[in-house]
C-alpha positions as CSV (number, residue, x, y, z in Angstrom):
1,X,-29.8,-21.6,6.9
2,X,-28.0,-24.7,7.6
3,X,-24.4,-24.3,9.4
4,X,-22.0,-26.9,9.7
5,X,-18.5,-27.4,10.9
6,X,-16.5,-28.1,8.1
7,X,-12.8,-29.6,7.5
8,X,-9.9,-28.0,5.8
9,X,-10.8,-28.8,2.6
10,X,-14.5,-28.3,2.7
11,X,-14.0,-24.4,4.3
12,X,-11.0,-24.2,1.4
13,X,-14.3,-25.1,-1.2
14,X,-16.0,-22.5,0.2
15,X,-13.8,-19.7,0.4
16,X,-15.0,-17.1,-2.1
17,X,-12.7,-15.3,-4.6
18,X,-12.7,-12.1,-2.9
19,X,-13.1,-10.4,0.9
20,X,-10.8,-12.1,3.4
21,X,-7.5,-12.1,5.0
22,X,-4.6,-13.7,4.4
23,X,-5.2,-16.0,7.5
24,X,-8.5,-17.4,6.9
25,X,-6.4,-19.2,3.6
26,X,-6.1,-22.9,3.8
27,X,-3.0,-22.4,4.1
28,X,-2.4,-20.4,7.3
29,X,-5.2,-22.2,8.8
30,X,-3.5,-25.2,8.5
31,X,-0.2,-23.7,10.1
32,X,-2.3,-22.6,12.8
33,X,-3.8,-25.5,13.3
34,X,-0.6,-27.5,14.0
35,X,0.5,-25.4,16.5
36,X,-2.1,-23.7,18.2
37,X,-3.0,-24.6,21.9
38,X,-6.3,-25.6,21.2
39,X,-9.0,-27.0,18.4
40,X,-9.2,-25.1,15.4
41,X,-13.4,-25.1,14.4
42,X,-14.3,-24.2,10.9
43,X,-17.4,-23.2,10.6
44,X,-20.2,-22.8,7.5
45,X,-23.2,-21.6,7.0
46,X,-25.2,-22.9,4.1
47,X,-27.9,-21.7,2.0
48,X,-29.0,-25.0,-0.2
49,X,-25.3,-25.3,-1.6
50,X,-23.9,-21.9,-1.2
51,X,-21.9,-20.7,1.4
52,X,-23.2,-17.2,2.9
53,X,-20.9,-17.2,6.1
54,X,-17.7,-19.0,7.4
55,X,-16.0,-18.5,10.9
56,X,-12.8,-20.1,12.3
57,X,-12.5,-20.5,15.7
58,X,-10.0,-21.8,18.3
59,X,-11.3,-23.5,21.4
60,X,-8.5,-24.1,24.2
61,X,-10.4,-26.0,27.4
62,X,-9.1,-24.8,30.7
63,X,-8.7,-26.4,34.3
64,X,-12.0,-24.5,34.5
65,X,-13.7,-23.3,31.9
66,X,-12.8,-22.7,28.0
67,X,-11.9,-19.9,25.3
68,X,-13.5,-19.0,22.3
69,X,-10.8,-17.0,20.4
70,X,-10.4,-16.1,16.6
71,X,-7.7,-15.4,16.3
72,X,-5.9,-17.0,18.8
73,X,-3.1,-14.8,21.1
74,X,0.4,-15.4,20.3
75,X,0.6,-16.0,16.9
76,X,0.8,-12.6,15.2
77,X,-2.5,-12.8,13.4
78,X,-3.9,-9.7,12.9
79,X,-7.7,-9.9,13.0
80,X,-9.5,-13.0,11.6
81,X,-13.1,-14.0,12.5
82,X,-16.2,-13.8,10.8
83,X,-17.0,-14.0,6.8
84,X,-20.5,-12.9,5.7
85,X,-21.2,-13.4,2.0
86,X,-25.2,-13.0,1.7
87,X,-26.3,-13.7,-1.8
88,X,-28.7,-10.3,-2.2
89,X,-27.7,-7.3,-2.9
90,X,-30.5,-6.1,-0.6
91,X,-29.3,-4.5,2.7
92,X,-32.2,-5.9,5.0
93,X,-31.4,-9.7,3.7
94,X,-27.6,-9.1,4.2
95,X,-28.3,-8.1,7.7
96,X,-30.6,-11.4,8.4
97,X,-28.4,-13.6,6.9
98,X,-25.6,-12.1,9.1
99,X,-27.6,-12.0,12.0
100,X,-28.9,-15.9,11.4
101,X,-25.3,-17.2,10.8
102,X,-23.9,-15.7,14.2
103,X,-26.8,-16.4,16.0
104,X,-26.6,-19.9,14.9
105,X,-22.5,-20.3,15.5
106,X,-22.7,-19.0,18.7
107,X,-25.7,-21.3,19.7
108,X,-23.8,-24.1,18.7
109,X,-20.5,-23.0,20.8
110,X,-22.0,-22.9,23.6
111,X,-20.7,-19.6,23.6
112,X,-23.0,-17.2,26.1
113,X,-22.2,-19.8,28.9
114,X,-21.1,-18.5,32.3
115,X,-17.8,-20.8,31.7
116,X,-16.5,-19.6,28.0
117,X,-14.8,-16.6,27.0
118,X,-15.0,-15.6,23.9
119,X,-12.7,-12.8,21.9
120,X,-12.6,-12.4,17.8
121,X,-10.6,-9.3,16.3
122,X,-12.9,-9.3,12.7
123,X,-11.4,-8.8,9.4
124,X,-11.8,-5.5,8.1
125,X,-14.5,-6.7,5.5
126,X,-16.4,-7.1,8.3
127,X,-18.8,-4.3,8.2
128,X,-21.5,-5.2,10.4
129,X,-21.0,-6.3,14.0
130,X,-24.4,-5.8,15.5
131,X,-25.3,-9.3,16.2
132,X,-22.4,-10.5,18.7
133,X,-23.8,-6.8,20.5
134,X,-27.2,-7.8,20.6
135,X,-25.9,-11.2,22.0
136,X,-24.4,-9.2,25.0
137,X,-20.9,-9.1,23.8
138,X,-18.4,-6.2,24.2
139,X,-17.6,-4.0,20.9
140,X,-15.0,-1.5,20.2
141,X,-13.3,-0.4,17.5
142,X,-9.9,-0.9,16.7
143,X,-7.7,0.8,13.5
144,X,-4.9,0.2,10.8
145,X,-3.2,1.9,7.9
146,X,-4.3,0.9,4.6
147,X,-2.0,2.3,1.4
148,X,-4.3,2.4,-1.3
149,X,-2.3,1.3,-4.7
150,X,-5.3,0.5,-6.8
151,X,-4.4,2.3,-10.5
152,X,-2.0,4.3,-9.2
153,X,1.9,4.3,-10.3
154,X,5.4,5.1,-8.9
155,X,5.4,8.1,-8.9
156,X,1.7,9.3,-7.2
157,X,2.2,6.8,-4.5
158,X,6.1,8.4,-3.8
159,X,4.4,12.3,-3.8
160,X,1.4,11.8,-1.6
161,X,4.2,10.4,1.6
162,X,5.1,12.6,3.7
163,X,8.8,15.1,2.9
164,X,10.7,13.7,5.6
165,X,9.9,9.8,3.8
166,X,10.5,11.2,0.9
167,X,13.8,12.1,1.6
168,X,14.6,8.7,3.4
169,X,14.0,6.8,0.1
170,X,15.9,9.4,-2.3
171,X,19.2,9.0,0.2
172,X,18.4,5.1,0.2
173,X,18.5,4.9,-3.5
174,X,22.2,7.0,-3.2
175,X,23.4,4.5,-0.4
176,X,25.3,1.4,-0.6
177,X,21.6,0.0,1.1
178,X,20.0,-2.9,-1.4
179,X,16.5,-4.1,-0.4
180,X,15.5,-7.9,-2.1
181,X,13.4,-10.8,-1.6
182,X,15.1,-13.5,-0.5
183,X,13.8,-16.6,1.0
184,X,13.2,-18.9,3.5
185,X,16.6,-19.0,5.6
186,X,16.2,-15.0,5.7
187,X,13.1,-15.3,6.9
188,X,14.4,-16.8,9.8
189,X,17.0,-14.0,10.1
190,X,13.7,-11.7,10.5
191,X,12.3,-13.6,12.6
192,X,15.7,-13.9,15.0
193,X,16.3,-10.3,14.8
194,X,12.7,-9.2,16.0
195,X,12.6,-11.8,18.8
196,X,15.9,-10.0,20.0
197,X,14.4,-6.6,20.3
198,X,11.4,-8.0,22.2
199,X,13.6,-9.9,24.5
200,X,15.7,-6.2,24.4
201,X,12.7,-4.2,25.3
202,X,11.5,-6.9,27.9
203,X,8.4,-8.1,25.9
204,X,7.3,-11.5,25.8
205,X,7.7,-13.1,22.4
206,X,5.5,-16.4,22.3
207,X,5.9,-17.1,18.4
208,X,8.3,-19.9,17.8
209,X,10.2,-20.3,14.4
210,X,8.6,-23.8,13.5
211,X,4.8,-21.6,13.2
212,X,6.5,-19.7,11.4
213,X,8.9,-21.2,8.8
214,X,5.6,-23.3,8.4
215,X,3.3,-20.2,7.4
216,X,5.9,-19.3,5.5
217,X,6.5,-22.2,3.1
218,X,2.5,-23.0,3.6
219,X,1.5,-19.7,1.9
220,X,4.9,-20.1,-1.0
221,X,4.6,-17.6,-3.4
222,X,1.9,-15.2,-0.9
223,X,4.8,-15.1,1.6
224,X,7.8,-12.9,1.1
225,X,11.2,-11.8,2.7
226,X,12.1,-8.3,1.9
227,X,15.5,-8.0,3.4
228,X,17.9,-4.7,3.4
229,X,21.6,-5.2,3.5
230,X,24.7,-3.1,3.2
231,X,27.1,-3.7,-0.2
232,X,29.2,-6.6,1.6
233,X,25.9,-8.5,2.4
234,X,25.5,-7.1,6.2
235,X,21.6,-8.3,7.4
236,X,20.3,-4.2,8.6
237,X,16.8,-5.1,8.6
238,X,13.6,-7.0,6.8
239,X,10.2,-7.7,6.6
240,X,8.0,-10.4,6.3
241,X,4.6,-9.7,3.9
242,X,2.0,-11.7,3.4
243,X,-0.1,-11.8,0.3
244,X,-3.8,-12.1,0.3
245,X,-6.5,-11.9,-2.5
246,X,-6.4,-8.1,-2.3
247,X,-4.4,-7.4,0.2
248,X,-0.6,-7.3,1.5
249,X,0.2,-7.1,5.0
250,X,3.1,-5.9,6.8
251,X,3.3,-8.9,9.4
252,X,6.6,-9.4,11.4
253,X,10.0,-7.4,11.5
254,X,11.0,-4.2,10.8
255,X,13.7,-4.0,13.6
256,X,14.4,-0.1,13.8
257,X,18.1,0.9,11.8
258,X,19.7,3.4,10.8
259,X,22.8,3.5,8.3
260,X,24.5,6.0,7.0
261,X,21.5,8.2,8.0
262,X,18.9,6.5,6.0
263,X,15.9,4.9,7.4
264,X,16.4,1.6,6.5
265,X,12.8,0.7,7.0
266,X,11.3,3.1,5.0
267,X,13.2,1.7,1.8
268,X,12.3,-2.3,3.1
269,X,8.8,-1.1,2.7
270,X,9.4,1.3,-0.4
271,X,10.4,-1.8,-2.0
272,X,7.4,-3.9,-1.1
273,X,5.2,-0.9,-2.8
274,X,7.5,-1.1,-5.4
275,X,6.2,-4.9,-6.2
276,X,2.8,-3.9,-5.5
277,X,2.8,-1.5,-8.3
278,X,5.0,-3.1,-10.7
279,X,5.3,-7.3,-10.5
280,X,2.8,-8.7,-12.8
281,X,2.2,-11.4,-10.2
282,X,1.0,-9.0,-8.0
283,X,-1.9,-7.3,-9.9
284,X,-4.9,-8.6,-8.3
285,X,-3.4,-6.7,-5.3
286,X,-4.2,-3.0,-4.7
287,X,-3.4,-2.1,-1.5
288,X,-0.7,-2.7,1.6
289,X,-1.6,-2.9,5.4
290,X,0.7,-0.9,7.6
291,X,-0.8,-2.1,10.9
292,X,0.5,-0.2,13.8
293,X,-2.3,2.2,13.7
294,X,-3.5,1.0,17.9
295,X,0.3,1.9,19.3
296,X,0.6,5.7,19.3
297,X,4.3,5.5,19.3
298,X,3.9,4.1,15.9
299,X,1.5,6.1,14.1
300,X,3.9,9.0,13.9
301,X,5.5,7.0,11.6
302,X,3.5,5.0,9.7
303,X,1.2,7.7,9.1
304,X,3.8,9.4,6.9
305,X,2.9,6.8,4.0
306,X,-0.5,8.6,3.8
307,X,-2.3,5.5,4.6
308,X,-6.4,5.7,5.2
309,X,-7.4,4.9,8.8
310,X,-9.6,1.8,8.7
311,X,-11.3,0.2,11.4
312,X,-12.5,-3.0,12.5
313,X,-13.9,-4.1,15.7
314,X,-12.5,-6.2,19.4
315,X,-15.9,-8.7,20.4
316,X,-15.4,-10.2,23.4
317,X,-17.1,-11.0,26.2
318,X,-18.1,-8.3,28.5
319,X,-17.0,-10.4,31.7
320,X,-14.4,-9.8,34.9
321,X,-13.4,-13.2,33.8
322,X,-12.0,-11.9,30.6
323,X,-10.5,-8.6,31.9
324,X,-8.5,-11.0,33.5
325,X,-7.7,-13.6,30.9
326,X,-7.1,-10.7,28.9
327,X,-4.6,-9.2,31.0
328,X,-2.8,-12.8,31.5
329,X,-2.3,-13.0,27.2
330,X,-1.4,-9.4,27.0
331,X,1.5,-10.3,29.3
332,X,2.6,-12.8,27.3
333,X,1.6,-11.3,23.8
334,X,2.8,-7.3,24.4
């Protein structure tokens, strides 16, 4: 296996049809790239001409020492890390072309020095973490909801939430309450009104609206603004969803509301099912991350939508160090 670090457009090339995130796209990486503190690495590994496994990373040098993160903190990105596409079929190959790719990144990093902390969240195609274990690294397990959608229509999705949901959305369709995509400028409005509840519930908020807006109009069409307002046009609440090959994720807003005793987040993301299910220019997506599912207050909540539990796995290095560079970007991230 050869591995290389590639550019934008070479790790674009590469990218298979199928099994990533929304932020290993071109397009976010290229977003994150202009605004991350630090050097965005792409990396492939090559078998003749094919790609078998591709890894972004961020390296940020320090007054002493350096990080190894993917994804960087601070910018709201889920999980990223590590693609393994082996060409067999046959577990053990999978497992040593895995193996040989991580080995072979992390040898190149530098990245078992006494000087570099490393920490990847991996996607949740990700099946296999074994190798950054055997390489000393911390693993645990972290969780999301998942909605499946795949073949399914309005009315299956609506009966399998939970009665109390249920409810929300049948007074939501009675209410003055209209939920629509709109664009860019109310993506900013999103984006205002979630920094004001961090700042209201004394939590940093390190994102800044230029990373964003250009996300946003990087990803065009796989970006969305679902936005609730009353029947004169009053902002309640919104969401912004990201669109991936498979996948749509839930990734910034849903500032709590009531009105009129509706949950007016329930019918933001009703809606955004809604489009799953039924807009043709969705159908080669079949399923919609809740996230949420690592916070306990939230789960109460989100598990009402009769989301799976799916995990994925935290690699870090298993250091003092990073307890306390961990701590540091969890004051700033929380």
């Amino acid at each position: 296996m050869e591995v290389e670090r590639l550019t934008l457009s070479e790790w674009g090339d590469a990218l298979p049809e199928t099994g990533y995130e929304v932020f290993h796209t071109p397009a976010a990486l290229s977003a994150i790239d202009a605004h991350v503190d630090g050097e965005l690495v792409l990396y492939g590994g090559f078998k003749g001409h094919q790609a078998v496994g591709l890894m972004p990373i961020v390296e940020t040098r320090r007054t002493i020492g350096r990080t190894l993160m993917s994804p960087p903190p601070g910018m709201n990105i889920p999980r990223l890390g590590p693609i393994v596409m082996p060409t067999s079929p046959k577990q053990r190959k999978r497992e040593r072309v895995n193996k040989k790719f991580v080995e072979a990144v992390l040898e190149d990093l530098g990245a078992m020095g006494p000087l570099s902390l490393v920490r990847m969240l991996t996607p949740r195609q990700y099946g296999d973490p074994r190798p950054f274990q055997w390489a000393d690294f911390k693993l645990s397990t972290q969780f999301t909801y998942v909605v499946d959608l795949d073949q399914q229509g309005v009315d299956p999705v609506l009966s399998s939430f939970s009665k109390s949901l249920r409810r929300d959305i049948r007074r939501g369709s009675e209410s003055d309450i209209t939920v629509s995509v709109e664009g860019l400028d109310s993506a900013r409005e999103i984006f205002e009104a979630t920094r004001t509840r961090y700042n209201d519930q004394s939590r940093g908020f390190p994102m800044t609206w230029d990373y964003v807006r250009d996300l946003f109009t990087g990803l065009g069409d796989d970006a969305r603004a679902y936005v609730a307002r009353t029947g004169d046009g009053e902002f309640l609440s919104g969401v912004t969803v990201l669109y991936g090959p498979e996948t749509a994720y839930f990734w910034q807003g849903g500032t709590r509301m009531d009105h009129d005793g509706v949950s007016v987040n329930s019918l933001v993301h009703w809606r955004v099912i809604e489009d799953i299910l039924e807009d043709s220019a969705l159908e080669q997506v079949d399923e919609y991350d809740l996230m949420g599912a690592n916070t306990k207050r939230l789960c109460d909540y989100k598990g009402k939508f009769a989301g799976e539990l799916v995990p994925y796995y935290t690699i870090e290095t298993d250091s003092t160090a990073m307890n306390l560079a961990k701590s540091a970007f969890m004051a700033v991230t929380r």
